[in-house]
C-alpha positions as a Markdown table, in Angstrom:
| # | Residue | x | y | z |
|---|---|---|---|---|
| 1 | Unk | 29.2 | 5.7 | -0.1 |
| 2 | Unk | 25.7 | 5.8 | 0.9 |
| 3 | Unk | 24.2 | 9.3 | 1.2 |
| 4 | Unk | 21.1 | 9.9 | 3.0 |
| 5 | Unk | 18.2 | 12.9 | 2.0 |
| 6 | Unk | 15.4 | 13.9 | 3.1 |
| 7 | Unk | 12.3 | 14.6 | 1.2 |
| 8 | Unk | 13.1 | 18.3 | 1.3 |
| 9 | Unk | 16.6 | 17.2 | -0.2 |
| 10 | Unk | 14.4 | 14.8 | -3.2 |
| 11 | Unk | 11.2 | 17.2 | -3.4 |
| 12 | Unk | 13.7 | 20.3 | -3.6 |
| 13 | Unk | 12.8 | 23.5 | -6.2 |
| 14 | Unk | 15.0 | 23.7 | -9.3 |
| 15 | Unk | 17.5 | 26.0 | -10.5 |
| 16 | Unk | 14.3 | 28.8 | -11.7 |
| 17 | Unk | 12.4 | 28.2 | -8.3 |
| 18 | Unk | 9.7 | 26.0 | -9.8 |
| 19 | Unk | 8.5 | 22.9 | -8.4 |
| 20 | Unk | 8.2 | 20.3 | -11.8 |
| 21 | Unk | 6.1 | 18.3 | -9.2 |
| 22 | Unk | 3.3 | 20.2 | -8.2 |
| 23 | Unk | 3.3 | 21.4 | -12.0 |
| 24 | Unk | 1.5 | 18.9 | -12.9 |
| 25 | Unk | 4.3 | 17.2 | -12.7 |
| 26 | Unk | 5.7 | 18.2 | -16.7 |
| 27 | Unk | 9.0 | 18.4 | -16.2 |
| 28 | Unk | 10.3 | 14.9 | -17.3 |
| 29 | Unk | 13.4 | 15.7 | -16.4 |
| 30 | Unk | 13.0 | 15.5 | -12.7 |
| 31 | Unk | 16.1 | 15.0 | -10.7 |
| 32 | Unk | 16.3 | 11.4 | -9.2 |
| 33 | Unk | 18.5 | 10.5 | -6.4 |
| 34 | Unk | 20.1 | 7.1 | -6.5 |
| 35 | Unk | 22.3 | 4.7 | -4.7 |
| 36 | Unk | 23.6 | 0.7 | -4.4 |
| 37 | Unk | 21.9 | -1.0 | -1.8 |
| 38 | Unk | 23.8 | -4.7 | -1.9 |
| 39 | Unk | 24.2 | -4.7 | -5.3 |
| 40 | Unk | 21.1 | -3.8 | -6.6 |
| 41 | Unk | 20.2 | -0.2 | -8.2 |
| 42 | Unk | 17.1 | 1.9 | -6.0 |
| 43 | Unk | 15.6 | 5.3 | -6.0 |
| 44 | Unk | 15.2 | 6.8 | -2.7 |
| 45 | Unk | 11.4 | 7.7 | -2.9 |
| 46 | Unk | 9.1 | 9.3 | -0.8 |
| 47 | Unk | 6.2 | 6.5 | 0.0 |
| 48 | Unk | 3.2 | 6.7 | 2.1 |
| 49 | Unk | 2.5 | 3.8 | 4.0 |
| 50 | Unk | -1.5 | 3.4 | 4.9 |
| 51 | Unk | -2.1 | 1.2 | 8.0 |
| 52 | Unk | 1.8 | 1.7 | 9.8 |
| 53 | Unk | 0.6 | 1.4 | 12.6 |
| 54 | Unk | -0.7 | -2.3 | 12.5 |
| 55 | Unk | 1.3 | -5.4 | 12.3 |
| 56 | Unk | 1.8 | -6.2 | 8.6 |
| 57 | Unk | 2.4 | -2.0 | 8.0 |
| 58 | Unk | 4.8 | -1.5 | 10.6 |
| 59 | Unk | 6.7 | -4.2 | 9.1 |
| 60 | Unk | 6.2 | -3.0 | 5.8 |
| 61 | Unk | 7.1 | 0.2 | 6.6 |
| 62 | Unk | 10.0 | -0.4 | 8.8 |
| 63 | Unk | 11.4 | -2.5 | 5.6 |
| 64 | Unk | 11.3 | 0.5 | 3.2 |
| 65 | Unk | 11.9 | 3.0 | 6.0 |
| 66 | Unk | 16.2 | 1.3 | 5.6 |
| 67 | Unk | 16.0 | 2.7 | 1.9 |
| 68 | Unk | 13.4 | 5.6 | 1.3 |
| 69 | Unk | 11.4 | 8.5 | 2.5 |
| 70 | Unk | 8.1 | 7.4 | 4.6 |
| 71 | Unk | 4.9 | 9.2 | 5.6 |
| 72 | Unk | 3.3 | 7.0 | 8.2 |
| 73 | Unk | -0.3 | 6.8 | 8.3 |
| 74 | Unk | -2.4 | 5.2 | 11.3 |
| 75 | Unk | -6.3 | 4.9 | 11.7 |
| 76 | Unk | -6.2 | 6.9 | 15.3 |
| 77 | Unk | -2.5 | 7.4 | 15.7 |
| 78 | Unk | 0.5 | 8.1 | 13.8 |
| 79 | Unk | 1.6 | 11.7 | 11.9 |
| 80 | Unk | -1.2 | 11.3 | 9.8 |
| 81 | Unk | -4.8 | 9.5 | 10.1 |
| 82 | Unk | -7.3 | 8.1 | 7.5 |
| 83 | Unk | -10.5 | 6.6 | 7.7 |
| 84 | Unk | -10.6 | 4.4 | 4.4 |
| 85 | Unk | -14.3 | 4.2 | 4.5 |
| 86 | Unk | -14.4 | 8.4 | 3.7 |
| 87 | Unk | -13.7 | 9.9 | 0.3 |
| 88 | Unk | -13.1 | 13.0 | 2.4 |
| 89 | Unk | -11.0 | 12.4 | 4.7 |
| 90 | Unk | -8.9 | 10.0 | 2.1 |
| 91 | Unk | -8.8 | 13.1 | 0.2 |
| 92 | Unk | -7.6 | 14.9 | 2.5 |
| 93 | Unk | -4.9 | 12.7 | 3.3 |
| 94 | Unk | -3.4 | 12.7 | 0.1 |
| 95 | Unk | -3.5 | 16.2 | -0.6 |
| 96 | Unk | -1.7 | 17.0 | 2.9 |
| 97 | Unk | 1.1 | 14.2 | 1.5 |
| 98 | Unk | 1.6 | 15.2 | -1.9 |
| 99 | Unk | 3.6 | 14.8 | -4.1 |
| 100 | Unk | 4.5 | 11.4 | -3.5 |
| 101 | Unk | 6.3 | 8.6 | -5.1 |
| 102 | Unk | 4.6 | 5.4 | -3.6 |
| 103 | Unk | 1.2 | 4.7 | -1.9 |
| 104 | Unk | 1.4 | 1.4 | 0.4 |
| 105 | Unk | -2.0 | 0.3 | 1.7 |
| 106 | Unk | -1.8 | -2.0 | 4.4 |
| 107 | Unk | -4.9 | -1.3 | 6.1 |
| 108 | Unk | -8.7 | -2.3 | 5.3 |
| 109 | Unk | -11.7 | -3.7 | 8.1 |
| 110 | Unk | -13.7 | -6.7 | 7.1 |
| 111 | Unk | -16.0 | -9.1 | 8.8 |
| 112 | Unk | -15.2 | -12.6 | 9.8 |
| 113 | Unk | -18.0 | -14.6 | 10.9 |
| 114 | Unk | -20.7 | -17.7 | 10.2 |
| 115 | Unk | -22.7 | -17.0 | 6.9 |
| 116 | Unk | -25.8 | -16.8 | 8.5 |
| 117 | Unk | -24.9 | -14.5 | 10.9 |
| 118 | Unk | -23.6 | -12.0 | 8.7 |
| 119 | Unk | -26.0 | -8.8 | 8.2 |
| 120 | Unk | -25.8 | -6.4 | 5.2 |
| 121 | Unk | -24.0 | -3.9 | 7.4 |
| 122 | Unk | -21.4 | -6.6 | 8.1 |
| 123 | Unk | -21.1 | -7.1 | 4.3 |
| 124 | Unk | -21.0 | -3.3 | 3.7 |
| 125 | Unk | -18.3 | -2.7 | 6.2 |
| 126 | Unk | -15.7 | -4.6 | 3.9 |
| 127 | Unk | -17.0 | -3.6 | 0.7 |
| 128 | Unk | -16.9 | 0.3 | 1.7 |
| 129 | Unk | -13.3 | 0.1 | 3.9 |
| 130 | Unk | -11.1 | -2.4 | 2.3 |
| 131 | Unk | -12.4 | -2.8 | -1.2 |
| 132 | Unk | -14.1 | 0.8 | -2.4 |
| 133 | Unk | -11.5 | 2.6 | 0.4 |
| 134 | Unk | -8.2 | 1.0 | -1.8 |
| 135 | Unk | -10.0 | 2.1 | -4.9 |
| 136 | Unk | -10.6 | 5.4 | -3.9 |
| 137 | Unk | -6.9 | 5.6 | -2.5 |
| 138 | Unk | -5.4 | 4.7 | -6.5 |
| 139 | Unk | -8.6 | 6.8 | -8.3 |
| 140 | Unk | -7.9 | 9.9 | -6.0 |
| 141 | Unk | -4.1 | 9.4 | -5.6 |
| 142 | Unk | -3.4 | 9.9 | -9.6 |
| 143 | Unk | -3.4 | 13.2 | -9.6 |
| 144 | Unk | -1.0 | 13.2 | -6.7 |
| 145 | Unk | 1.5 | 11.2 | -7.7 |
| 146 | Unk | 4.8 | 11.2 | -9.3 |
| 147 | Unk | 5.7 | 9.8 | -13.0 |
| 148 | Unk | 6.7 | 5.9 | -13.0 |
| 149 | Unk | 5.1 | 5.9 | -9.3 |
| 150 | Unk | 3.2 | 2.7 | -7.7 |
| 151 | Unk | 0.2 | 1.5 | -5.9 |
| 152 | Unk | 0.1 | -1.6 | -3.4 |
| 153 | Unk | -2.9 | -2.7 | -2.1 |
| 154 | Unk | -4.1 | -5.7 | 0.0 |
| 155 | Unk | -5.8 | -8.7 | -0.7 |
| 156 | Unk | -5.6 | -11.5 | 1.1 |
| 157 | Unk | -5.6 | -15.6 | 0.9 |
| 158 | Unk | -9.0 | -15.8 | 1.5 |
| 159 | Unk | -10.1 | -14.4 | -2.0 |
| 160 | Unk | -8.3 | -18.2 | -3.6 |
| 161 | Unk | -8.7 | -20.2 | -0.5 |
| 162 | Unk | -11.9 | -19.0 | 1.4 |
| 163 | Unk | -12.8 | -20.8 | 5.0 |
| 164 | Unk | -16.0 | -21.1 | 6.7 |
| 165 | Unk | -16.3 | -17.6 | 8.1 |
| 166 | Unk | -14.8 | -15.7 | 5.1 |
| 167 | Unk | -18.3 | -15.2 | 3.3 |
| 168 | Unk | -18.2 | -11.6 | 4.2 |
| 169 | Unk | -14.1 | -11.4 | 2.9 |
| 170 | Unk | -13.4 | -13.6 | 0.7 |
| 171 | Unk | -15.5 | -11.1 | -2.4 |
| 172 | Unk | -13.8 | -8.3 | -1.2 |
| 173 | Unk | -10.7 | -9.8 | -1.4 |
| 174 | Unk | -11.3 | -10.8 | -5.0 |
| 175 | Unk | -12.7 | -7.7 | -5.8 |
| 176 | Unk | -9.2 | -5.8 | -4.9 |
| 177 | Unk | -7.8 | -8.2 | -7.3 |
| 178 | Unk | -9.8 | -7.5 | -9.9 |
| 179 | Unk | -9.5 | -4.1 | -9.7 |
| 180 | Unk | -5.4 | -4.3 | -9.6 |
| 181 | Unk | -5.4 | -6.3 | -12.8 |
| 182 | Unk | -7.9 | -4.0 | -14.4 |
| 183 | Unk | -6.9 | -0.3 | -13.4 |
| 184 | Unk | -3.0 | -1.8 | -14.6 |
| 185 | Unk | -4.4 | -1.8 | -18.2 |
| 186 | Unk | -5.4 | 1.9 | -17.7 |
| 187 | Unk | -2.6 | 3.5 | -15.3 |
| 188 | Unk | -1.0 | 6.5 | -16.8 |
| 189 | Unk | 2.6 | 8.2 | -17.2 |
| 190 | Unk | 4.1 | 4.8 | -16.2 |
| 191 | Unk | 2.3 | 4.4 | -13.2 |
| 192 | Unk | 2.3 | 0.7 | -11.8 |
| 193 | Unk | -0.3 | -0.8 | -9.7 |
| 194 | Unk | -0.4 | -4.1 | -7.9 |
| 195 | Unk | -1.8 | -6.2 | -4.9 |
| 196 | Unk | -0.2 | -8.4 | -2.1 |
| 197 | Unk | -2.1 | -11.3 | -1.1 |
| 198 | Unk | -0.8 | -11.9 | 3.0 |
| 199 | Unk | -1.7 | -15.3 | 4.6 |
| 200 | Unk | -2.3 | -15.7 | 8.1 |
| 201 | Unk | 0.0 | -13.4 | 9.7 |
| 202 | Unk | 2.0 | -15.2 | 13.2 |
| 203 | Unk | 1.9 | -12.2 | 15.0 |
| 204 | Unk | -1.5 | -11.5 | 14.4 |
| 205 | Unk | -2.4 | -15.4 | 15.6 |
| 206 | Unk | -0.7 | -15.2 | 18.9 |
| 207 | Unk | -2.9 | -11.9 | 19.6 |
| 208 | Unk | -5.8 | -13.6 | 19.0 |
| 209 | Unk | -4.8 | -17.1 | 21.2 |
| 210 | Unk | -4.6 | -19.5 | 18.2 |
| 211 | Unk | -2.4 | -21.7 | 17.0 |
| 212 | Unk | 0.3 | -19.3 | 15.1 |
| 213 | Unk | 2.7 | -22.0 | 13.7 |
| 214 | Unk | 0.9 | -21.7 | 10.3 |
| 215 | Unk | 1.3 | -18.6 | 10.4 |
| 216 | Unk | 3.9 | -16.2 | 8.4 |
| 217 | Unk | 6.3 | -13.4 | 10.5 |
| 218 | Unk | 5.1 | -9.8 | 9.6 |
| 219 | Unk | 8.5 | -9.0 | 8.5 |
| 220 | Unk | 8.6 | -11.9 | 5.9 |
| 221 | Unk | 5.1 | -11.1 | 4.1 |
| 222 | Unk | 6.8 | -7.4 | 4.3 |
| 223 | Unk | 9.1 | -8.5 | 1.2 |
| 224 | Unk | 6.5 | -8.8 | -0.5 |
| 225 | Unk | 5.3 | -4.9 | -0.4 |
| 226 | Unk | 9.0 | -4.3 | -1.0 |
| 227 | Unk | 9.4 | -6.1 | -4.4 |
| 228 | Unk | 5.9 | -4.5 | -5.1 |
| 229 | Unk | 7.2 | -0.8 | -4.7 |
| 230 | Unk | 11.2 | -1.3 | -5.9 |
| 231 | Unk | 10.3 | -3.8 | -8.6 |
| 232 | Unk | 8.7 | -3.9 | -11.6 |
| 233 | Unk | 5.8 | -5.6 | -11.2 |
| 234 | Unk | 2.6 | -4.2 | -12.9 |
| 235 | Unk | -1.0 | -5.6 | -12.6 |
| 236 | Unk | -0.1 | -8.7 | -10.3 |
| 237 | Unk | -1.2 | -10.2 | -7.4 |
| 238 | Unk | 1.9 | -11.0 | -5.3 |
| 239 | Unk | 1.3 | -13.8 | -3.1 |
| 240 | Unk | 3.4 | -13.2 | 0.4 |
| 241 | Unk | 4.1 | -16.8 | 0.6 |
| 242 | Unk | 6.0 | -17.2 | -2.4 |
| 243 | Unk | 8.6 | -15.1 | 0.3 |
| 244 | Unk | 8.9 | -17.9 | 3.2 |
């Protein structure tokens, strides 16, 4: 039988009225919750999704929604808003959230255009939302989250397989990356951390009037957040297409 719980149900206080995890979490004894989802083992956690509210998170998010807790998080809409490019309000974020078993980032601005049209401000804009905003998510979000929890971030194709007009994304691509395979050799308590590089998203294609049969569904590249969060993954760089 599969039971559902809230967060309330998961995030409950014990038997002495103490929370183990806004204790620091020190109790390593916390109560888990369960069940058999087609014949493979899952614990319901409680996972924030950054960036729900656009096509590749809604689909992510709609995906773990069938199996776990969510806090959705939007830009301008949503429960909850974050602007990745502010320590503050990123801070804040994740303070109103916590505790939390899961951070999802499916968010991040970047600028696509000709080389030498691209000013510094146009650099800057990805290096201080996608790549120093999904830092600042993991460096801020230790202290928040539970024992044996994960980090997903977002890469991209573009960091292997750049294009002309990806001057400005392609580095910051990479650089996410690199940071995923680095901060893995340093994440504590069991914590995992690992990236999902998404092609070019169908959905996304049509929006924009190209040609979207290249392009991957939303909800396929969405498995690969899933096996990120539920599997057990550490330190990799998960390409979406590897899912098709």
């Amino acid at each position: 039988m599969h039971h559902r719980m809230n967060s309330a149900d998961i995030y409950g206080m014990n038997s002495i009225g103490r929370n183990p995890l806004r204790a620091g979490i020190a109790d390593k004894t916390r109560q888990v919750l369960q069940v058999v989802f087609k014949n493979r083992r899952y614990t319901i956690m409680k996972i924030v999704v950054i960036g729900a509210t656009g096509t590749i998170g809604k689909a992510v998010a709609d995906a773990l929604a069938k199996r776990h807790n969510l806090v959705r998080v939007g830009h301008r809409s949503g429960g909850y808003q974050v602007d990745l490019a502010s320590p503050d309000s990123i801070k804040k974020l994740l303070r109103s959230v916590a505790p939390f078993d899961s951070v999802v980032c499916a968010a991040g601005l970047a600028k696509f255009g000709p080389l030498k049209e691209l000013t510094d401000t146009d650099f800057l804009l990805g290096l201080s939302n996608k790549l120093m905003g999904q830092i600042n998510l993991v460096r801020m979000g230790l202290s928040h989250i539970a024992d044996r929890g994960s980090f997903t971030l977002t890469s991209g194709v573009l960091s292997q397989e750049p294009m002309p007009g990806s001057a400005a994304i392609s580095p910051v691509n990479a650089g996410v990356e690199g940071f995923v395979r680095a901060a893995a050799l340093e994440m504590p308590r069991g914590i995992r951390i690992n990236a999902v590089s998404p092609p070019w998203v169908k959905e996304t294609l049509e929006a924009m009037g190209m040609d979207s049969s290249s392009g991957m569904p939303a909800a396929t590249v969405a498995r690969a957040y899933v096996e990120s969060v539920e599997g057990a993954k550490n330190g990799a760089v998960i390409d979406a297409r590897t899912f098709s």
